[in-house]
MOPAC internal coordinates of N, CA, C and O (Angstrom, degrees):
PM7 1SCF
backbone

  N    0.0000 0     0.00 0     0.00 0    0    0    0
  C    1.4392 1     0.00 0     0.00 0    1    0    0
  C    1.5236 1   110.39 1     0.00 0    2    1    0
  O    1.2310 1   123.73 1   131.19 1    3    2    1
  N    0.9476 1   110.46 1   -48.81 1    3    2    1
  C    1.7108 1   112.98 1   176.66 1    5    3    2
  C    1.4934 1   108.76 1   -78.11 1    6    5    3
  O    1.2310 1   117.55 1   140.27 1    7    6    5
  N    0.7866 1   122.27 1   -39.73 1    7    6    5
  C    2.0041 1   117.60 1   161.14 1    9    7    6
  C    1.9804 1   103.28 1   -44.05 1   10    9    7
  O    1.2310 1   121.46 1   128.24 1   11   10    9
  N    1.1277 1   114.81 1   -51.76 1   11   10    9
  C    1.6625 1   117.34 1   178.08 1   13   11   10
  C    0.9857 1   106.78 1   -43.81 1   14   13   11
  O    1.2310 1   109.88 1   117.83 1   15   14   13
  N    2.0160 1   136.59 1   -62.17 1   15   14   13
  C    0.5555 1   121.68 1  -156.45 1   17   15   14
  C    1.4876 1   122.71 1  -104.31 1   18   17   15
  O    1.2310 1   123.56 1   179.95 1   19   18   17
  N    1.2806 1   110.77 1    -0.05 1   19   18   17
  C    1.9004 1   120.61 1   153.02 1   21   19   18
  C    1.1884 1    98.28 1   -62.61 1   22   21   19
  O    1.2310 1   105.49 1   153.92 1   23   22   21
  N    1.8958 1   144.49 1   -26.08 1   23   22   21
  C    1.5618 1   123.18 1  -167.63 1   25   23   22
  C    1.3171 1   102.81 1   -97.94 1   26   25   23
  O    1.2310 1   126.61 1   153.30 1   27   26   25
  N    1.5925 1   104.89 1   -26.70 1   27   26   25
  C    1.5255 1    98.50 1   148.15 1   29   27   26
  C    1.4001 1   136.97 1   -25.28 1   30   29   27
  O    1.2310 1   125.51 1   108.67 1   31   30   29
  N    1.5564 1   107.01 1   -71.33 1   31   30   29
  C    1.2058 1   128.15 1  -149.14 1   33   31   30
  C    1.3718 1   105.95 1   -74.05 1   34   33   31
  O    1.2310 1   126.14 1   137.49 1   35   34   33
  N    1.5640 1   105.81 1   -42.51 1   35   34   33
  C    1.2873 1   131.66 1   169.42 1   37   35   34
  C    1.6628 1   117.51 1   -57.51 1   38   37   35
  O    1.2310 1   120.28 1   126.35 1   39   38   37
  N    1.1081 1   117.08 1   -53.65 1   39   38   37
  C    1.6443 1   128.07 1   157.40 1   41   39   38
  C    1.4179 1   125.56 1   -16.32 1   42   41   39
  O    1.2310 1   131.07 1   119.91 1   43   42   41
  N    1.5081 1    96.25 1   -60.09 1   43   42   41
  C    1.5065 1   121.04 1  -160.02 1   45   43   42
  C    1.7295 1   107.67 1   -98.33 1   46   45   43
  O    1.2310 1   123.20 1   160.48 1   47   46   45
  N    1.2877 1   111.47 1   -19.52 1   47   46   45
  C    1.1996 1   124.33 1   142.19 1   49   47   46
  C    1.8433 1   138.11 1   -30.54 1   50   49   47
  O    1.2310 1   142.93 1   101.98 1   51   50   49
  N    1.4395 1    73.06 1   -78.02 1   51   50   49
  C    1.6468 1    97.93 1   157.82 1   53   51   50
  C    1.6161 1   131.27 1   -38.62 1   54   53   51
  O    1.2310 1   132.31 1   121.83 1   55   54   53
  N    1.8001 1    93.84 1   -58.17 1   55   54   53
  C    1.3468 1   109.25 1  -170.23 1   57   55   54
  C    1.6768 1   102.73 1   -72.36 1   58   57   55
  O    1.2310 1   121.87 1   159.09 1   59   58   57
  N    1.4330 1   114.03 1   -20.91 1   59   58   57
  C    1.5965 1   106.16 1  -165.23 1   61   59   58
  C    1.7544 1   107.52 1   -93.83 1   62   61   59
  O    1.2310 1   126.16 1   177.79 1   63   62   61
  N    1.5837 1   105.76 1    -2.21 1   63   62   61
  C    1.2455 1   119.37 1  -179.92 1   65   63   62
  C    1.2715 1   141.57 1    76.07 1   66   65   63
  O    1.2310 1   131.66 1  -110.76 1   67   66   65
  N    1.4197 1    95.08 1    69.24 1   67   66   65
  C    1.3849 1   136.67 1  -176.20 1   69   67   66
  C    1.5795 1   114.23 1    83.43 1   70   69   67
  O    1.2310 1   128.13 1    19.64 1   71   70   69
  N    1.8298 1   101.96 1  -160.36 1   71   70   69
  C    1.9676 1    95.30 1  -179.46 1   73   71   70
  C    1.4037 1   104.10 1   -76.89 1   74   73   71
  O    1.2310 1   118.31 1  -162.58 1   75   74   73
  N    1.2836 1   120.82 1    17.42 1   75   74   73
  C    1.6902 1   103.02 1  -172.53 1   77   75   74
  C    1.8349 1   112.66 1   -50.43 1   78   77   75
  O    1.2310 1   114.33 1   -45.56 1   79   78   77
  N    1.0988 1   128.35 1   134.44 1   79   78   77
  C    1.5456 1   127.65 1  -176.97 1   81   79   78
  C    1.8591 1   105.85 1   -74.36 1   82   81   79
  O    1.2310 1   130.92 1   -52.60 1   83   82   81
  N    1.5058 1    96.53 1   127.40 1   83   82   81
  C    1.9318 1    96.28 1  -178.66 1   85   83   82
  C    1.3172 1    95.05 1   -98.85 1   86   85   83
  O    1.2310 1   136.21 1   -56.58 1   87   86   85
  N    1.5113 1    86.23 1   123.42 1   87   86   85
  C    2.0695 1    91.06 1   171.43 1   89   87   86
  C    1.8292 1   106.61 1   -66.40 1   90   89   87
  O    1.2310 1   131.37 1   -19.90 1   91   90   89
  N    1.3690 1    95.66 1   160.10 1   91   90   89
  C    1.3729 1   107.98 1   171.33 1   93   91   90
  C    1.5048 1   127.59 1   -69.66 1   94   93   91
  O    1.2310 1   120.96 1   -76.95 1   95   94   93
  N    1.1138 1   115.76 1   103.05 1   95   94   93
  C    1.8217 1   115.05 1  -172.00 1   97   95   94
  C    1.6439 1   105.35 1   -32.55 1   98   97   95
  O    1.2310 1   123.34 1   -40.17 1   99   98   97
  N    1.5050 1   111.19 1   139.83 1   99   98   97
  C    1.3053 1   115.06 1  -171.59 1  101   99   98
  C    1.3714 1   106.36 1   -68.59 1  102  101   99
  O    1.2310 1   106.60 1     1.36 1  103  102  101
  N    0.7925 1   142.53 1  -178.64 1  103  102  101
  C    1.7358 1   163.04 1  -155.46 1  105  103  102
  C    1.5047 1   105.68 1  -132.56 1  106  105  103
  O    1.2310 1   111.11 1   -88.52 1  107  106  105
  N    1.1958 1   134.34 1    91.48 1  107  106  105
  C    1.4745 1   127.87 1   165.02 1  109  107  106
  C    1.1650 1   138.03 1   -87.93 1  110  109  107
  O    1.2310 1   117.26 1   -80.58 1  111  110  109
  N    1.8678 1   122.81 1    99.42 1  111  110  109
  C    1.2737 1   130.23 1  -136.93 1  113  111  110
  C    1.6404 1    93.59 1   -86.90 1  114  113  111
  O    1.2310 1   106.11 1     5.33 1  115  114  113
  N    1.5807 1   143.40 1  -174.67 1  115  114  113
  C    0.9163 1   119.65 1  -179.43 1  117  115  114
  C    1.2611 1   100.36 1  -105.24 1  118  117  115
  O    1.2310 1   113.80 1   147.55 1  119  118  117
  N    1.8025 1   129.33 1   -32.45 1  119  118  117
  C    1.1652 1   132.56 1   157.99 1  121  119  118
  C    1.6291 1   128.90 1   -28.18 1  122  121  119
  O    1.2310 1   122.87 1   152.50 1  123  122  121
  N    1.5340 1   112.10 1   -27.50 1  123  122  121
  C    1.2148 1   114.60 1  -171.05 1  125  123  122
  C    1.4149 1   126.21 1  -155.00 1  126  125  123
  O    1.2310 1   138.32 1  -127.47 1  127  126  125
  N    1.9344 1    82.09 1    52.53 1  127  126  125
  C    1.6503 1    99.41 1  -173.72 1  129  127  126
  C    2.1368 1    90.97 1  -106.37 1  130  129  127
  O    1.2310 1   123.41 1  -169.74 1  131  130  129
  N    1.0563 1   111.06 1    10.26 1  131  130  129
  C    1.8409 1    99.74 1   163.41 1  133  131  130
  C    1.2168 1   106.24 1  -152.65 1  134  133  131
  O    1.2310 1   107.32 1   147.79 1  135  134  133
  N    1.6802 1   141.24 1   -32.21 1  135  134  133
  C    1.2073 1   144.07 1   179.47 1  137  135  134
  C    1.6222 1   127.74 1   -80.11 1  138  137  135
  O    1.2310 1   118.51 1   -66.93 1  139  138  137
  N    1.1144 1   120.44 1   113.07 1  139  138  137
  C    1.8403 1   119.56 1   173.97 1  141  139  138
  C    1.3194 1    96.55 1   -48.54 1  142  141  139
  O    1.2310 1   126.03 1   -55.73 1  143  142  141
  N    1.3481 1   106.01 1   124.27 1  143  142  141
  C    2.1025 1   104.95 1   163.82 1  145  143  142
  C    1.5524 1   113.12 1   -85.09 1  146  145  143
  O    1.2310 1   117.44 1  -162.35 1  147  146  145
  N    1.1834 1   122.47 1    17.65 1  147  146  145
  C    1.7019 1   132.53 1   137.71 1  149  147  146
  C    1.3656 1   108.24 1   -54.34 1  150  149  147
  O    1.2310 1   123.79 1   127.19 1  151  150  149
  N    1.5287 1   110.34 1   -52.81 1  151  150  149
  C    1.4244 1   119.99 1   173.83 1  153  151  150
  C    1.5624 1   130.75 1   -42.66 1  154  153  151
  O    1.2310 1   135.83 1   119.56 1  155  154  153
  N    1.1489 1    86.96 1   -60.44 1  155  154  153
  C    1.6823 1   100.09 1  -166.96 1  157  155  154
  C    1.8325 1    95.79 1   -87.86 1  158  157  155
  O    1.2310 1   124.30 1   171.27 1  159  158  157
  N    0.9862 1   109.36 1    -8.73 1  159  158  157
  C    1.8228 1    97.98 1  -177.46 1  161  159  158
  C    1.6913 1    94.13 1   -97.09 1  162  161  159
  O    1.2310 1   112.34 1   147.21 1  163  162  161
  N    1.5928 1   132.07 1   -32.79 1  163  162  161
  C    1.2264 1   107.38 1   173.48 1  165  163  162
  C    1.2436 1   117.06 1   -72.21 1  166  165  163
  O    1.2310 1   119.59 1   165.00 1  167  166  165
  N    1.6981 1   118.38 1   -15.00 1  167  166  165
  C    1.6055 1   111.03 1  -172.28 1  169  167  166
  C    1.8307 1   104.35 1   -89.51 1  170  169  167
  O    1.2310 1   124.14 1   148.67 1  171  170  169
  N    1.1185 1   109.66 1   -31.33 1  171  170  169
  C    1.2926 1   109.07 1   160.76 1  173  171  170
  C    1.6953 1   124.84 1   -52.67 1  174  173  171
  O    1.2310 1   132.04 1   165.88 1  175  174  173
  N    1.3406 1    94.35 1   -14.12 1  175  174  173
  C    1.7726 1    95.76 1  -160.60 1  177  175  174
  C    2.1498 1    94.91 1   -99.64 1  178  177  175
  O    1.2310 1   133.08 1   162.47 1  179  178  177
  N    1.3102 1    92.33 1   -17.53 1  179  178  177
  C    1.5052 1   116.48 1  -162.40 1  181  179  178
  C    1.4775 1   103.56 1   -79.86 1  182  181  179
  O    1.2310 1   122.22 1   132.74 1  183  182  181
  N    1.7313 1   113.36 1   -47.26 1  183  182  181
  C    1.4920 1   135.42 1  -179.49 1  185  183  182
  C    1.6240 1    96.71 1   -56.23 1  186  185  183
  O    1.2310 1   124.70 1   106.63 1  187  186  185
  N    1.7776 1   108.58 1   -73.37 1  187  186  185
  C    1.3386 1   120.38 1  -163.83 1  189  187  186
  C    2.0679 1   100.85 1   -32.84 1  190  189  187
  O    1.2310 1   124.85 1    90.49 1  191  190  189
  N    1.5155 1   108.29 1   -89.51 1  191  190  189
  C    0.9320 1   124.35 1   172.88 1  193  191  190
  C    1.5346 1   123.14 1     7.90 1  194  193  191
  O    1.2310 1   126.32 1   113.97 1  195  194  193
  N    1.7467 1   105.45 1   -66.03 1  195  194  193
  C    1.1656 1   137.16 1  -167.10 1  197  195  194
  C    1.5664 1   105.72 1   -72.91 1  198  197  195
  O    1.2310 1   123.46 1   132.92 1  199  198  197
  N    1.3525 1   110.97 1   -47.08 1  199  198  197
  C    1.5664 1   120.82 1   166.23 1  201  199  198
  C    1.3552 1   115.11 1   -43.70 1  202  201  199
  O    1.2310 1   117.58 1   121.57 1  203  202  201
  N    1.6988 1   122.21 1   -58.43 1  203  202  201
  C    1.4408 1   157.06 1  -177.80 1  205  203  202
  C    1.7194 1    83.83 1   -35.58 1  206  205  203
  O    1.2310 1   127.31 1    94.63 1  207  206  205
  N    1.6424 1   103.53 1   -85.37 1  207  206  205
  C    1.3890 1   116.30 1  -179.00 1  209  207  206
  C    1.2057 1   123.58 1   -37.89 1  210  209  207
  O    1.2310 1   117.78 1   139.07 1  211  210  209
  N    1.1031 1   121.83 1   -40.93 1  211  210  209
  C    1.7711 1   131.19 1   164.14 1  213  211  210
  C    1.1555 1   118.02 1   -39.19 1  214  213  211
  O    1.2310 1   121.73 1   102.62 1  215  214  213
  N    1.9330 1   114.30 1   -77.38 1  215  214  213
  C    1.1806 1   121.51 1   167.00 1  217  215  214
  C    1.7158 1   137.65 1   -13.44 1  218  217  215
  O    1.2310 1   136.40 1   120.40 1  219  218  217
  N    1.8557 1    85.85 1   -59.60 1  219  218  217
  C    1.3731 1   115.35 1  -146.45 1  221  219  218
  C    1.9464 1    81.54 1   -71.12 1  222  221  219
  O    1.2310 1   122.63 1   136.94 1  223  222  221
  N    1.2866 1   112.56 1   -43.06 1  223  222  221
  C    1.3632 1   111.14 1  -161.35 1  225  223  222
  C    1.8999 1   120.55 1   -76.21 1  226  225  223
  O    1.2310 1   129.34 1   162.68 1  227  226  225
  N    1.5363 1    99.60 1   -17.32 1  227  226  225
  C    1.0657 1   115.00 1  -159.31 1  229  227  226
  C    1.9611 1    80.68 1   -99.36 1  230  229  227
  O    1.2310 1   104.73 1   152.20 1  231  230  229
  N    1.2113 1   145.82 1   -27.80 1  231  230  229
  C    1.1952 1   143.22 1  -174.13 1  233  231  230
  C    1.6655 1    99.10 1   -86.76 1  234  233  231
  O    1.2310 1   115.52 1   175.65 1  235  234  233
  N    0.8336 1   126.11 1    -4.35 1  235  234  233
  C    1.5216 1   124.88 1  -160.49 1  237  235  234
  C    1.5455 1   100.51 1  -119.86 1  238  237  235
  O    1.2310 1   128.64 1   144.44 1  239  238  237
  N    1.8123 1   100.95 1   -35.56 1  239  238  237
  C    2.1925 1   103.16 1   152.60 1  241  239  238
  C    1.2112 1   113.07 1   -42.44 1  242  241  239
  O    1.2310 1   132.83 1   115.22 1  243  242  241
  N    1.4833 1    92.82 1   -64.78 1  243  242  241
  C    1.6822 1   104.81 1  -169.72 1  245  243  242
  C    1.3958 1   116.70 1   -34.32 1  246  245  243
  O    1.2310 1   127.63 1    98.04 1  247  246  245
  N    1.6062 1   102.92 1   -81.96 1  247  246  245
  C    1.3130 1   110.08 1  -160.57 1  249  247  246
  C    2.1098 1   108.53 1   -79.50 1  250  249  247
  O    1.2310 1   115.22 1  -152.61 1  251  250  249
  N    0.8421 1   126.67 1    27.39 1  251  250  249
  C    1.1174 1   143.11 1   145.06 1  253  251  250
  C    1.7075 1   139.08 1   -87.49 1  254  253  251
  O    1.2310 1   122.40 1   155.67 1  255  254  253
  N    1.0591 1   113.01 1   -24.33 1  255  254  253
  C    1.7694 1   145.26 1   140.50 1  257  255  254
  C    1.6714 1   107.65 1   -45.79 1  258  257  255
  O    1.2310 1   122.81 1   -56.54 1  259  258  257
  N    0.8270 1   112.22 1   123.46 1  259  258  257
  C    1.5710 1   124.98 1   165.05 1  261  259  258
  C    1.3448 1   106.79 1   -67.05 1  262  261  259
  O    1.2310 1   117.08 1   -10.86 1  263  262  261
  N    1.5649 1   123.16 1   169.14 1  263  262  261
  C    1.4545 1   122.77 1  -157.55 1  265  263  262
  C    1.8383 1    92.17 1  -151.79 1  266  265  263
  O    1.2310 1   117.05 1   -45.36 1  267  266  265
  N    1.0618 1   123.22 1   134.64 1  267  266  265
  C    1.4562 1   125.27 1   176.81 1  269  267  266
  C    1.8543 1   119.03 1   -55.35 1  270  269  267
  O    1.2310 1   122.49 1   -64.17 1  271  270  269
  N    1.2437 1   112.83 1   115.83 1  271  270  269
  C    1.5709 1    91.70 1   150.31 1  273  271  270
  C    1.2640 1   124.35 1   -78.61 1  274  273  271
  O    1.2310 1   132.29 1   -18.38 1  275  274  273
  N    1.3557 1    93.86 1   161.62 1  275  274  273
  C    2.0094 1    96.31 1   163.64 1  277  275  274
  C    1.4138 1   111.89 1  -116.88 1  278  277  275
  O    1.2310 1   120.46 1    -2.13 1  279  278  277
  N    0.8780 1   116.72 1   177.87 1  279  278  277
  C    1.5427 1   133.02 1  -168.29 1  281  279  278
  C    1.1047 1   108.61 1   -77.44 1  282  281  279
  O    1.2310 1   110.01 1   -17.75 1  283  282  281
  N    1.7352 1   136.36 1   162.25 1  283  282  281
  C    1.4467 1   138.70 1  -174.22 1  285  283  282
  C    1.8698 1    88.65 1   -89.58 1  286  285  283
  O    1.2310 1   125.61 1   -61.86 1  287  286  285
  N    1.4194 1   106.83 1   118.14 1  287  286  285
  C    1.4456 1   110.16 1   151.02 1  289  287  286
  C    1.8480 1   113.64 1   -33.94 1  290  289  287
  O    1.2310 1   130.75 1   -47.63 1  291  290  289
  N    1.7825 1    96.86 1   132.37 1  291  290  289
  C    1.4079 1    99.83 1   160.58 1  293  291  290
  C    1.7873 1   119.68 1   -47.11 1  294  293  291
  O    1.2310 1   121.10 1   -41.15 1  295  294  293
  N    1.4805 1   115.50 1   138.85 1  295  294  293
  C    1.3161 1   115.85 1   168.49 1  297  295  294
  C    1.3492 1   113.57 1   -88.19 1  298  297  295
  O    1.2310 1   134.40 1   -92.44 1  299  298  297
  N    1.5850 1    89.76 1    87.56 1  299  298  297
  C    1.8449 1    91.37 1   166.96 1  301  299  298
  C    1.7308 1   109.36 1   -74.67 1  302  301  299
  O    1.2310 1   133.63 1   -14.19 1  303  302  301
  N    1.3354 1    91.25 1   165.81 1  303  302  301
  C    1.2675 1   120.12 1  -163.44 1  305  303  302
  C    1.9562 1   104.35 1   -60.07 1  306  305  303
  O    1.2310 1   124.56 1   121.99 1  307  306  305
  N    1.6661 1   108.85 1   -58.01 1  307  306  305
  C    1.4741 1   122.21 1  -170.11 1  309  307  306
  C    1.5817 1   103.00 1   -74.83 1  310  309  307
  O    1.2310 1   118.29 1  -163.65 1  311  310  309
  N    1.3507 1   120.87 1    16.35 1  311  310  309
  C    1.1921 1   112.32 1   175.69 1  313  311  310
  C    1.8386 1   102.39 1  -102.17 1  314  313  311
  O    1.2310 1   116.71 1   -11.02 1  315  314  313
  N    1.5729 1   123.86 1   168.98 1  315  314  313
  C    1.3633 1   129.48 1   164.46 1  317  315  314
  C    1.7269 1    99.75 1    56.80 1  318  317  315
  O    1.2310 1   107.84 1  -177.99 1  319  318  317
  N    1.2661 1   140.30 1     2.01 1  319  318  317
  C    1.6788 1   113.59 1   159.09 1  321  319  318
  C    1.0409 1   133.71 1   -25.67 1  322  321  319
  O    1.2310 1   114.21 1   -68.72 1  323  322  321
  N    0.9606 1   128.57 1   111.28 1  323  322  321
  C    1.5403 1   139.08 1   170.46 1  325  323  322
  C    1.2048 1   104.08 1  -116.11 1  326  325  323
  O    1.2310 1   129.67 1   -59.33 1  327  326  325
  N    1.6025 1    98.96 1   120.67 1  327  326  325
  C    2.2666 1   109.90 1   164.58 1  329  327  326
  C    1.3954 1    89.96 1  -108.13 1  330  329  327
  O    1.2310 1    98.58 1   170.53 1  331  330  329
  N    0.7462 1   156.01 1    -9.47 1  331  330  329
  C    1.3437 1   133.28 1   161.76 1  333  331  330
  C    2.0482 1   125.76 1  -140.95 1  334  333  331
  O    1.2310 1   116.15 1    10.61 1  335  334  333
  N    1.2928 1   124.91 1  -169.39 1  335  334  333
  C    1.4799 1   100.50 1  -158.30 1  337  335  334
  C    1.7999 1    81.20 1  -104.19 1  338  337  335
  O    1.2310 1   132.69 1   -12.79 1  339  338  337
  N    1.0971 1    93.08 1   167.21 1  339  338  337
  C    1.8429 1   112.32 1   160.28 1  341  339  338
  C    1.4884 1   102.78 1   -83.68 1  342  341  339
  O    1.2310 1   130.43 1   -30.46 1  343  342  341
  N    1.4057 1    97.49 1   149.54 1  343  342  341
  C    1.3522 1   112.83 1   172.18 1  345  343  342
  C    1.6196 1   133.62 1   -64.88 1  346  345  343
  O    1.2310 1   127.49 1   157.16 1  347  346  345
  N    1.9520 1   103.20 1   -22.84 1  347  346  345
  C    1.3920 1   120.05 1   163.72 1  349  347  346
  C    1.8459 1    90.14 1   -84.00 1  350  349  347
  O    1.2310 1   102.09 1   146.91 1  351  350  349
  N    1.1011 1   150.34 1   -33.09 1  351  350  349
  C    1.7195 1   111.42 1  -166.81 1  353  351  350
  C    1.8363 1    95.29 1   155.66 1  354  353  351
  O    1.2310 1   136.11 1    27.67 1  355  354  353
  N    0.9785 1    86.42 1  -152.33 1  355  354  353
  C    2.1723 1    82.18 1  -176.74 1  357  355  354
  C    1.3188 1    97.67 1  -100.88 1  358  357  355
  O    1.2310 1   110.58 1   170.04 1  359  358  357
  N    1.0258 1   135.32 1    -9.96 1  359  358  357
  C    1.8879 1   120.28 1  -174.82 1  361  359  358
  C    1.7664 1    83.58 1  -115.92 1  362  361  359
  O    1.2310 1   136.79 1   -23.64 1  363  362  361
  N    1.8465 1    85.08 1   156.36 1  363  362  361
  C    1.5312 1   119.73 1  -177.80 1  365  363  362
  C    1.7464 1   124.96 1   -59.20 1  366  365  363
  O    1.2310 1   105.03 1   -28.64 1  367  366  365
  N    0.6728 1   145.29 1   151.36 1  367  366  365
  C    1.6655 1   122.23 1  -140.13 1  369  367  366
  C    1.5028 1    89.39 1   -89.05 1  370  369  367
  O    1.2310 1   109.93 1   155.76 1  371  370  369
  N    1.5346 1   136.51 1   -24.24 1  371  370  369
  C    1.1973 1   111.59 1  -169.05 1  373  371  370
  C    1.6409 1   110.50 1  -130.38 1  374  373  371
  O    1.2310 1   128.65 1  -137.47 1  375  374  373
  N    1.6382 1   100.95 1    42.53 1  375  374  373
  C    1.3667 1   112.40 1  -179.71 1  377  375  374
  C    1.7087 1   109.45 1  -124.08 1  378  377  375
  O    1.2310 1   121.82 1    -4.88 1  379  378  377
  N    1.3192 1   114.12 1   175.12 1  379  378  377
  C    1.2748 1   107.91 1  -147.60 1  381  379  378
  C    1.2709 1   122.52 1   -97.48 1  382  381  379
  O    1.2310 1   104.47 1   -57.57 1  383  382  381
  N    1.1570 1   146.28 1   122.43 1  383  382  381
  C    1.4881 1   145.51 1  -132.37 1  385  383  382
  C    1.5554 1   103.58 1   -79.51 1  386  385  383
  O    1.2310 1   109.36 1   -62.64 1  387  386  385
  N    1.5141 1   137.56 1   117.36 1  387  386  385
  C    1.3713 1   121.95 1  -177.68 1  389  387  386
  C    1.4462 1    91.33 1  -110.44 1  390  389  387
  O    1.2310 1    96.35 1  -122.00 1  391  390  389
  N    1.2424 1   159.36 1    58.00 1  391  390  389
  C    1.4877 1   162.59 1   118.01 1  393  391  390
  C    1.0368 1   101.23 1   -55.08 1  394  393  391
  O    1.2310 1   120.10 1   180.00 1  395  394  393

């Protein structure tokens, strides 16, 4: 059985014309059946960048713009009850000290 398939191997050898070595048929990706990916990685690198710069400038509009206050809500009455004191003092531990 293993003699068959060395006259095999040997056979088909022959027929394909001699030991010359057959390269492996290339692989055609669909990404990079017309474009150099030199290409598309500097234009990718070109996009990012440009985006970066966008951002950076359009966040730096923003927060450079003034922003409205509003007015102190009326002090109604049913708001802030306290029956008894806090253990830090008479105001709420993370409100703003008017003493």
């Amino acid at each position: 059985m293993a003699m068959a398939s060395v006259r095999s191997g040997l056979l088909r050898t022959a027929i394909r014309g001699g030991s010359r070595p057959s390269a492996p048929p290339k692989r055609g990706f669909a990404s990079s059946s017309h474009h150099d990916d030199a290409y598309e990685t500097a234009k990718w690198e070109k996009i990012t960048y440009l985006g970066v710069v966008t951002c950076t400038v359009l966040t730096i509009y923003n927060l450079s713009k003034g922003h409205p206050h509003h007015e102190e809500p009326p002090p109604y009455p049913y708001l802030h009850i306290r029956n008894k004191e806090f253990p830090w003092g008479p105001d709420g531990l993370f409100e703003k000290k008017h003493h």
